[in-house]
NUVEX-40851 format. One line per 3 residues: number of its first residue (from 1); for each residue x, y, z of C-alpha. Coordinates in nm, 2 decimals, decimal comma. Layout:
NUM) X/Y/Z; ... $
//
This chain:
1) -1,50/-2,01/-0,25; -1,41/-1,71/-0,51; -1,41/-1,36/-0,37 $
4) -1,49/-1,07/-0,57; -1,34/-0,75/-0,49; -1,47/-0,45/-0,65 $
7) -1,19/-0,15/-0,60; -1,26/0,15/-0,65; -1,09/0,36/-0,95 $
10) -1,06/0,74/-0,93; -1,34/0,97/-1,06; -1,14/1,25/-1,32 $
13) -1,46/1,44/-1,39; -1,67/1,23/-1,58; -1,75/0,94/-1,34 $
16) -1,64/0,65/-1,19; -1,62/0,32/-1,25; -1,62/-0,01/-1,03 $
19) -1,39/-0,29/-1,21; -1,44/-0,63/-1,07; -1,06/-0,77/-1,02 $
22) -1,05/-1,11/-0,96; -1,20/-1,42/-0,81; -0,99/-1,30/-0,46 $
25) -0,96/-1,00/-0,31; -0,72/-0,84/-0,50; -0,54/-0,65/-0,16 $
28) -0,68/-0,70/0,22; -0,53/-0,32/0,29; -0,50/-0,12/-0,07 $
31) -0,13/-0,06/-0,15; -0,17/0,24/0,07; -0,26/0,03/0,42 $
34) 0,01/-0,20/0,32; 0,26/0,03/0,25; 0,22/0,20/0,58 $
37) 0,24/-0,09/0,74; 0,55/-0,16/0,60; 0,68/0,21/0,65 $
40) 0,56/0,17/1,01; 0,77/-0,16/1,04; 1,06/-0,01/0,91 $
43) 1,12/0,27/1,13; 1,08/0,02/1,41; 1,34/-0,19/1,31 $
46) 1,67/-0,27/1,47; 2,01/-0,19/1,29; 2,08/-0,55/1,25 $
49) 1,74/-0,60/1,11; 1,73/-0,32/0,84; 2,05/-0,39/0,72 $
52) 1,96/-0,76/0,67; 1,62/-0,64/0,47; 1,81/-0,40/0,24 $
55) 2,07/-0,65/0,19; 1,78/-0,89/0,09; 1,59/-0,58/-0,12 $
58) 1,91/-0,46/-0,28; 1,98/-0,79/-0,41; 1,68/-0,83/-0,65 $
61) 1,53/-0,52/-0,82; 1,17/-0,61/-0,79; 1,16/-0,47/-0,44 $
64) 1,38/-0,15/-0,39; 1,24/-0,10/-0,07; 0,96/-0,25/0,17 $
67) 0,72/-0,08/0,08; 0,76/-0,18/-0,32; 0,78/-0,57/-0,15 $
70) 0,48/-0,50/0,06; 0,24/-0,46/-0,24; 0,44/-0,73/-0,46 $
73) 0,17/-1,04/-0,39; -0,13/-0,83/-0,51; 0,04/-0,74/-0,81 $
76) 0,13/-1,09/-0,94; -0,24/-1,21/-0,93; -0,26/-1,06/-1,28 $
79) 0,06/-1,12/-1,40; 0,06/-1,36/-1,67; 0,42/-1,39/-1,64 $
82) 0,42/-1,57/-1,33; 0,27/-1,90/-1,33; -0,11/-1,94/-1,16 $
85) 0,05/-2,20/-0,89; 0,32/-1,93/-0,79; 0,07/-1,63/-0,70 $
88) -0,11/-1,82/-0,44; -0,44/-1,66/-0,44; -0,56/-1,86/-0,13 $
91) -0,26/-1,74/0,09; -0,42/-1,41/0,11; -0,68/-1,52/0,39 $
94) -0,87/-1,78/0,61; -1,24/-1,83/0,54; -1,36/-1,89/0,96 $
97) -1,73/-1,92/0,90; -1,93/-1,63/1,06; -2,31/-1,68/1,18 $
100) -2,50/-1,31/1,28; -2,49/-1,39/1,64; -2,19/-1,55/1,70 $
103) -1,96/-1,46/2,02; -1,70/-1,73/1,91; -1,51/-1,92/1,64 $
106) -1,70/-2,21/1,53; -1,55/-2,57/1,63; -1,32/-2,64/1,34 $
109) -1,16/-2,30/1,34; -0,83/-2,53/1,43; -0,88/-2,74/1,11 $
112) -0,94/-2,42/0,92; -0,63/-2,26/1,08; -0,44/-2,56/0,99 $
115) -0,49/-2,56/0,60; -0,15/-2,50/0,49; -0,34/-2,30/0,16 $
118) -0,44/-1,98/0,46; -0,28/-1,63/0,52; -0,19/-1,78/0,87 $
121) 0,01/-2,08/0,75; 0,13/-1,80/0,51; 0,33/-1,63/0,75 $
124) 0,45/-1,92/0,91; 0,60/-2,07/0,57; 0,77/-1,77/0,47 $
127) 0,95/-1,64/0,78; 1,06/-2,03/0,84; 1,24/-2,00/0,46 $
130) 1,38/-1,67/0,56; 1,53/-1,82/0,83; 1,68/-2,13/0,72 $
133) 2,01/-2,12/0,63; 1,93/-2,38/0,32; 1,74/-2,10/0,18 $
136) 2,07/-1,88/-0,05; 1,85/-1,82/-0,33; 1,84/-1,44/-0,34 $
139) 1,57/-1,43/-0,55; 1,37/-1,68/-0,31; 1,49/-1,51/-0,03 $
142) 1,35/-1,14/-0,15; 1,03/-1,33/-0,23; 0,99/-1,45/0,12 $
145) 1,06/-1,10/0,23; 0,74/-0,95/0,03; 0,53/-1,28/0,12 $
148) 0,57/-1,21/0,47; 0,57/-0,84/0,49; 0,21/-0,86/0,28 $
151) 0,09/-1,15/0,48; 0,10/-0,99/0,79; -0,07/-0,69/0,68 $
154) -0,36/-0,94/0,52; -0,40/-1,07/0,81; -0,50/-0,81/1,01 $
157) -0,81/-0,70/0,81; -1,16/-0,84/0,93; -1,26/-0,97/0,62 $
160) -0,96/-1,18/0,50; -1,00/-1,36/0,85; -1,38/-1,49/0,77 $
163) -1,70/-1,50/0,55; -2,05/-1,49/0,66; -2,26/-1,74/0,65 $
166) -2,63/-1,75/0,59; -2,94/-1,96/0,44; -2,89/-1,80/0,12 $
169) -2,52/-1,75/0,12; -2,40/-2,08/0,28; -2,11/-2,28/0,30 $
172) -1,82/-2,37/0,17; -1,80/-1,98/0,02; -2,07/-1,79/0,24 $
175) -2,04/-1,40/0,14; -1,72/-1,44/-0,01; -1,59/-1,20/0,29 $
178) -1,80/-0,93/0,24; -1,81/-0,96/-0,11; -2,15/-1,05/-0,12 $
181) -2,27/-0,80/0,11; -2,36/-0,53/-0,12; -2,34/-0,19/0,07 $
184) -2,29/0,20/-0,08; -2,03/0,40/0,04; -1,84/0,71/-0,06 $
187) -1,44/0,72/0,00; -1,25/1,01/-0,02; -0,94/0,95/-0,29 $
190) -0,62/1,07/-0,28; -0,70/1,40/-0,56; -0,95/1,48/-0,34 $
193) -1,25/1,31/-0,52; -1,50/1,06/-0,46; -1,57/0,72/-0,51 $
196) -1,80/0,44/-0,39; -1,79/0,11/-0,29; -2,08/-0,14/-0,33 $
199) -1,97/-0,43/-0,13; -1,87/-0,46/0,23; -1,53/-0,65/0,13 $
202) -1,40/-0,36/-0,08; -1,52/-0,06/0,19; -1,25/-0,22/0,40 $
205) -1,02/-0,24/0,22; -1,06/0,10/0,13; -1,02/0,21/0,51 $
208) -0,68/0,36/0,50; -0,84/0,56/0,28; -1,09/0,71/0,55 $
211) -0,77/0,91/0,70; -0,90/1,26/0,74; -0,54/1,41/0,66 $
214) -0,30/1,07/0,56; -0,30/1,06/0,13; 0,02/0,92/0,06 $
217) 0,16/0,59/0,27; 0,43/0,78/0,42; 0,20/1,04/0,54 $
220) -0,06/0,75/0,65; 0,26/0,53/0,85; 0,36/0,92/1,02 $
223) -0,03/0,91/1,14; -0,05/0,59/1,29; 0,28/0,63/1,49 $
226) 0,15/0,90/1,61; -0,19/0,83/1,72; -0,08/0,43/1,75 $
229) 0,27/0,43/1,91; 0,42/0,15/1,99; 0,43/0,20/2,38 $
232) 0,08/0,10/2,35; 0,11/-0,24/2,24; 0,38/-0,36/2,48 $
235) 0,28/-0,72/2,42; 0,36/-0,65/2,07; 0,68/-0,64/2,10 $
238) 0,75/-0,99/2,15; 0,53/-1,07/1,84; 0,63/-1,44/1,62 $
241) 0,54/-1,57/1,35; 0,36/-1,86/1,57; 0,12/-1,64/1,72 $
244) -0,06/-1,57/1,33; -0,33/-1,75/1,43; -0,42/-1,56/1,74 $
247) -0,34/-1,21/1,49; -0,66/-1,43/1,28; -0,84/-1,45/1,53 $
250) -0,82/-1,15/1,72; -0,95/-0,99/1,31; -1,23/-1,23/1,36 $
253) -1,31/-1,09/1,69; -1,48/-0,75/1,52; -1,71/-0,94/1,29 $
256) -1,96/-0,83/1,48; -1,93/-0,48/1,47; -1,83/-0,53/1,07 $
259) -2,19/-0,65/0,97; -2,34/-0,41/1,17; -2,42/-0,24/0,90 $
262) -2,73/-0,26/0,74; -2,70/-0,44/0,36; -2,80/-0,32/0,08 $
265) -2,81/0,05/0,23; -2,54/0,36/0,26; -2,31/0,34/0,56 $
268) -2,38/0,58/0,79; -2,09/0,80/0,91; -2,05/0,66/1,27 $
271) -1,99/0,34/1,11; -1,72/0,48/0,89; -1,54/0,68/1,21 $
274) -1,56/0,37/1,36; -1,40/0,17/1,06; -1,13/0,36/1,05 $
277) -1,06/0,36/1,43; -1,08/0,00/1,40; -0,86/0,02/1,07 $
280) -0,58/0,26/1,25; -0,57/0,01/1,55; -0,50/-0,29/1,31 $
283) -0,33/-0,14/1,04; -0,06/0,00/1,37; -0,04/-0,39/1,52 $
286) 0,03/-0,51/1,19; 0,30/-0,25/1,18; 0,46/-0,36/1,56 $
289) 0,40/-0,66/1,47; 0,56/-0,70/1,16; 0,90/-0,50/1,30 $
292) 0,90/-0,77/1,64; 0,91/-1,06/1,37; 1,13/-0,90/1,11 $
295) 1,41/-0,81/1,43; 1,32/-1,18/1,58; 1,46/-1,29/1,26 $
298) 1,73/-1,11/1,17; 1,86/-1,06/1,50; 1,77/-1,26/1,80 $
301) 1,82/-1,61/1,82; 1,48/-1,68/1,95; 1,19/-1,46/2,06 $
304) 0,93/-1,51/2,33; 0,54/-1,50/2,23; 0,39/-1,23/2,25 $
307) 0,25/-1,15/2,61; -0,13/-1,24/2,70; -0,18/-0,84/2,83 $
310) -0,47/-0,59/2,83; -0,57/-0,52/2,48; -0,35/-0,75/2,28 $
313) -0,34/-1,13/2,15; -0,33/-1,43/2,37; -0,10/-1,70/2,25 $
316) -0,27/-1,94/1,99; -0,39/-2,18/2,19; -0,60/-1,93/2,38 $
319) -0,71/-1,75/2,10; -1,09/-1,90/2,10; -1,11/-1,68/2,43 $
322) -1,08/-1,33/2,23; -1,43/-1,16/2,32; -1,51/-0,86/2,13 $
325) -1,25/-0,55/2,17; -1,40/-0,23/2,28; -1,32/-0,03/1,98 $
328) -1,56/-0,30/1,75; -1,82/-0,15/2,04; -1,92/0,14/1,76 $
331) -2,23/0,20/1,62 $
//
């Protein structure tokens, strides 16, 4: 079930290249997405919480600050320093088979859900180490922070929530998530130049990207509290690391809209508006999200589940309910 991402590198006036990463998507967001979604998190966090994640940060050099943990998962996939079995490719996503068509989860999304090797179970894991008090290790402990904070973000992007499934792509891998789907895009880098993208999988990614004005992360988290603020997403604010599975689910919701376009051709430029409002919206819930679980740790004794209202997750065990949000709606 190997995915394939193809990330874009920078053109510097000769051309550009396309260099095939790994087996798995090397990022869900690129660093950027993930670290505004940890710069987004931050600045919603409550004293108790942000001292507790510097404490953690400060105490092991490899993360200086949230964003530096955010991107830490993606960076160890090709770190021959850290042993294969500790970089957990498979924790990066949940493979929920997609059929063109389909207006629901198929029947043993539950099963799928439940693999403990899946971004969902991810998040679960490693904000239950975080808060036992068996777990002293501060090296462990800074770990967990980074798992989690890059989980969440993962988990939010449409494609690390399924792959497509057809008569020439079936299962157990289907497209890979998009990987297969070859496409042609252009995306806008940070110098200002161009690059494409020739699979579905990697275009995503590349959304934060699409920001008409956002090129650094900081710049990108400043956007989407702005055009995303947390008032809202007032069901948000309860947000656990329980309801991941609903977070999959509601991703799995815009499959639709996601293989809209056409394969093998260039995307048009209302899909691309509408990838990036799609990206903003999810990129901002991973954000709110992230903060309500980080403060729920670090400074409640329990939190509620997040609240069943207009235009955010139902509780897990409703989550096969999640019809298609309007923004997926898009040409």
């Amino acid at each position: 079930m190997g995915k394939t991402l193809f990330r874009l590198v920078t053109l510097s006036g000769a051309a550009f290249a396309l260099l095939s990463l790994s087996l798995r998507p090397a990022c869900a967001w690129n660093g950027r997405g993930h670290e505004a979604v940890a710069a987004l998190a931050y600045a919603q966090l409550t004293p108790a919480a942000k001292k507790a994640v510097e404490g953690i940060l400060a105490a092991d050099p490899r993360h200086r600050t949230l964003a530096q943990a955010s991107v830490w998962p993606d960076q160890i996939r090709h770190d021959d320093s850290v042993p294969q079995a500790a970089r957990h490719a498979a924790r990066h996503y949940v493979d929920i088979p997609y059929a063109d068509g389909r207006t629901a989860p198929p029947p043993n999304t539950a099963a799928l859900l439940g693999d403990p090797e899946t971004v969902t179970a991810g998040i679960r894991l490693y904000a239950a180490d975080l808060a036992s008090p068996a777990t002293t290790d501060p090296r462990r402990r800074a770990d967990d922070l980074s798992w989690l904070v890059h989980l969440v973000g993962d988990v939010h992007q449409p494609l690390h929530c399924t792959t497509r499934v057809t008569a020439t792509a079936p299962l157990p891998a289907g497209d890979r998530g998009g990987n297969g789907y070859r496409i042609d895009a252009a995306v806008r880098e940070p110098d200002g130049t161009v690059g494409r993208a020739n699979n579905l999988h990697a275009f995503w990614d590349l959304a934060p990207d699409l920001s008409p004005t956002a090129t650094t992360s900081d710049a990108l988290a400043a956007e989407l509290g702005a055009t995303h603020p947390s008032a809202l997403y007032p069901g948000i604010l309860g947000a656990r690391p329980a309801d991941a599975d609903g977070w999959a689910l509601e991703s799995y919701a815009f499959e639709p809209f996601v293989y809209s376009t056409p394969e093998g051709e260039e995307v048009s430029p209302q899909y691309a508006a509408t990838t990036y409002a799609i990206a903003s919206d999810r990129l901002a819930r991973a954000g709110y999200r992230l903060a309500a679980v980080l403060n729920g740790l670090f400074a409640a004794p329990a939190v509620r589940s997040e609240s069943p209202v207009a235009g955010t997750t139902p509780p897990p065990s409703r989550a096969a309910e999640i019809s298609l949000p309007p923004a997926a709606a898009g040409p």
